[in-house]
N, C-alpha and C positions, 0 to 999 in steps of 0.2 A: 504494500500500500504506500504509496508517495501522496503529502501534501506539499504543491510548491508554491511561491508565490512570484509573479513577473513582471517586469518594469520593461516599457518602451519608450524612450524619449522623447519629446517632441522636439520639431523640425521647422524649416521652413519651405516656402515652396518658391521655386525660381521660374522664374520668367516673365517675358516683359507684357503680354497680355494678364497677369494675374493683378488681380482687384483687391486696393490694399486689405479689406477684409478678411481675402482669403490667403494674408501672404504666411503668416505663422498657426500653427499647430500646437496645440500641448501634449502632454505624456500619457500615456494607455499603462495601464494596470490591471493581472487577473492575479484571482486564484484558482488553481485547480486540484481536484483529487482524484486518482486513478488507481486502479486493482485488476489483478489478472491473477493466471497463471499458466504454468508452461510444463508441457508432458512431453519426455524424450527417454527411452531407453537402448542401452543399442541392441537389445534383444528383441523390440518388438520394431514393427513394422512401423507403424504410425508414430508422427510427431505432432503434436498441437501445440498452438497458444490460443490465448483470448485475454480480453480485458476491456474493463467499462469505463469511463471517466466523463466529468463534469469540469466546467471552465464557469467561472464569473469574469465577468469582461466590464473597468470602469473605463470611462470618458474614452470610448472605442475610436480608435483613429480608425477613417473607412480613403476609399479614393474614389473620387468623384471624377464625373465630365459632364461638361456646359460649354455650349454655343453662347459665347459673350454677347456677340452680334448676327443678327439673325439671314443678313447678308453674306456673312462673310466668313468660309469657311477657318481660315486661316484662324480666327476667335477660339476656334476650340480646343479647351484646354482641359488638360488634367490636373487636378491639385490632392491632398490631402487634410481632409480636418474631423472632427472630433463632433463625432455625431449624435453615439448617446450610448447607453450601455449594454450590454450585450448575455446571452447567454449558450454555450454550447456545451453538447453531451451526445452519448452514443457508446457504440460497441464496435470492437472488431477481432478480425482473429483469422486466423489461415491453419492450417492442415497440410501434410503429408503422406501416404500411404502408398509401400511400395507392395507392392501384389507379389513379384515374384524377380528373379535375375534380371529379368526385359524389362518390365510393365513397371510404371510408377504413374501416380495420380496426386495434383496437388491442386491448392484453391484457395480465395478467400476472401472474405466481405468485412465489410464493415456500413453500419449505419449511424448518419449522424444527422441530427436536427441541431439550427441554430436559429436566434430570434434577436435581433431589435426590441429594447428595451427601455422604456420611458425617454421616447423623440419628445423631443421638445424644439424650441426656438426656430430657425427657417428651416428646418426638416420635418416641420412639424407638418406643411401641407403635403408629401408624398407620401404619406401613407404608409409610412414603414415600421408602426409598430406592431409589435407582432411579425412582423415579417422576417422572412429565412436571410440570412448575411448572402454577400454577394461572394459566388465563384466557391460553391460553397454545397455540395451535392448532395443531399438524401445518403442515397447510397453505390456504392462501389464494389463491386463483383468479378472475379476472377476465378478460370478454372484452367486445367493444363492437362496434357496426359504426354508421357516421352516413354520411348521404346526405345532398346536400346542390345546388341546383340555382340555374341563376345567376340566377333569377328571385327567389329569395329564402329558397325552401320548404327545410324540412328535417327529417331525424328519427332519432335515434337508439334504439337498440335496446342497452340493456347486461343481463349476468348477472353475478352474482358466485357463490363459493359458499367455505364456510367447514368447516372440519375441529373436530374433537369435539374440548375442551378440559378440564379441572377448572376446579370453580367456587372453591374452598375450599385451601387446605394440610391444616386441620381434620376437613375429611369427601372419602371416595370419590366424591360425588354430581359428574357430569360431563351436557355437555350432550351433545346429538344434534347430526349434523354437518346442516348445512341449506343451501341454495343460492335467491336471491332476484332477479326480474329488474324488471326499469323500462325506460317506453316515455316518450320525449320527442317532440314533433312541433309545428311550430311555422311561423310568417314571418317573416323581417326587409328591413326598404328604411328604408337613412339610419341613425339613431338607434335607431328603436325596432325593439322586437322582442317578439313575442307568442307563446304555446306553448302546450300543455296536455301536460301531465303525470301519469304514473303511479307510484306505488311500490309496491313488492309486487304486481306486476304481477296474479299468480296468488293471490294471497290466502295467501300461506305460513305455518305458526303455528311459530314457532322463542322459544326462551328463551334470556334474556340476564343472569339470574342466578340463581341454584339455594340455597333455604335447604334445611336441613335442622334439625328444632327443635321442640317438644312446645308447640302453638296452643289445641288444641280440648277444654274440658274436657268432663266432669269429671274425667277419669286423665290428658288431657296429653301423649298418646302421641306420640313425635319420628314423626313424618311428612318428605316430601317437599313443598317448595314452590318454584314456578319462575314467576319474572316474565317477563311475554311481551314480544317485539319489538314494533315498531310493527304493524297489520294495514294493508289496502291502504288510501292517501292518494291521492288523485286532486287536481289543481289547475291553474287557468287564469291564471299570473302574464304581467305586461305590465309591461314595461322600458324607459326612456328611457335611456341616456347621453348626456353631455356629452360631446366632443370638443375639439380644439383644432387648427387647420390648422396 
């Protein structure tokens, strides 16, 4: 069981579109308490962990973006300030289990809720209390299986998948929840080792930040804009290590 206690600094925010208001920040503060625990023998098959924890979060630093001017995109800026306070908690934990000399199976999740906590002052008209932190997911899901043969050959097969977050404290604009898988397959004898490789197995289209902001003239109307993940990478890397007897 760990209690800790954390300090973040406060800061200021540079640049020449920032409005003296938003030019300094002050310092973030939690406590949190966490508990788990961890099963390994080397006699059995299976390995686990898990563990639960709770965060209190004061005078939460968040990062915002604002179109200063509504013309012009160049206005939009990022800063940082001190929004209001915060709570987050949850669980997670992963697993191992090898079946047999080849076959192994691995995994693992975690879920987490966070909330915005007594908004006050100019955050007080978006709506964000009660509401989940930004960039900040439900939950997170992982599974794996690798084969593996004493001749040398082997191959994995992993999925992950991810839960819908906020992009912004700023704006409502929130992503889709998405899920992405990767194929490994490969030889090794001695040192080297050779593979080819997949990501984004299935060609997934997922976003991994969300503007919301007035680009396109001539009126500059605040639109939607979402920067995409990587698409699928395929690749044939070859590996020597050194050793030492």
């Amino acid at each position: 069981v760990t209690l800790a206690r954390g300090y973040k600094g406060g800061g200021f925010n540079i640049g020449s579109q920032i409005l003296a208001e938003q030019r300094s920040f002050g310092p973030e503060s939690l406590w949190s308490v966490e508990t788990g625990f961890k099963y390994a023998q080397a006699t059995s098959p299976l390995q686990l962990q898990a563990d639960v924890f709770y965060m209190r979060r004061q005078h939460m630093q968040v990062y915002l973006s604002e179109q200063l001017q509504q013309n012009n995109p160049l206005a939009y800026v990022f800063y940082t300030q001190n929004a209001s306070d915060g709570e987050n908690y949850g669980l997670e934990g992963e697993a191992a289990y090898r079946v047999d000399s080849r076959w192994q199976l691995s995994g693992s999740a975690s879920l987490l809720r966070t909330l915005d906590l007594g908004v006050t002052g100019v955050f007080d008209g978006l709506g964000l209390d009660g509401r989940a932190q930004p960039f900040a997911p439900g939950y997170k899901l992982s599974a794996a299986v690798e084969y593996h043969t004493p001749a040398g050959w082997f191959a994995r097969l992993d999925a992950s998948a991810l839960g819908s977050f906020y992009y912004y404290t700023s704006d409502a604009q929130a992503s889709r929840a998405y899920n992405l898988e990767n194929l490994r397959a490969g030889y090794q004898r001695g040192s080297w080792t050779t593979s080819l490789w997949v990501r984004n197995l299935f060609d997934a289209r997922y976003a991994q930040q969300g503007f919301y902001f007035g680009l396109i003239p001539p009126n500059f109307p605040n639109q939607s804009f979402l920067q995409l993940g990587d698409p699928r990478q395929v690749g044939v890397p070859v590996n020597y290590s050194l050793g030492r007897s």
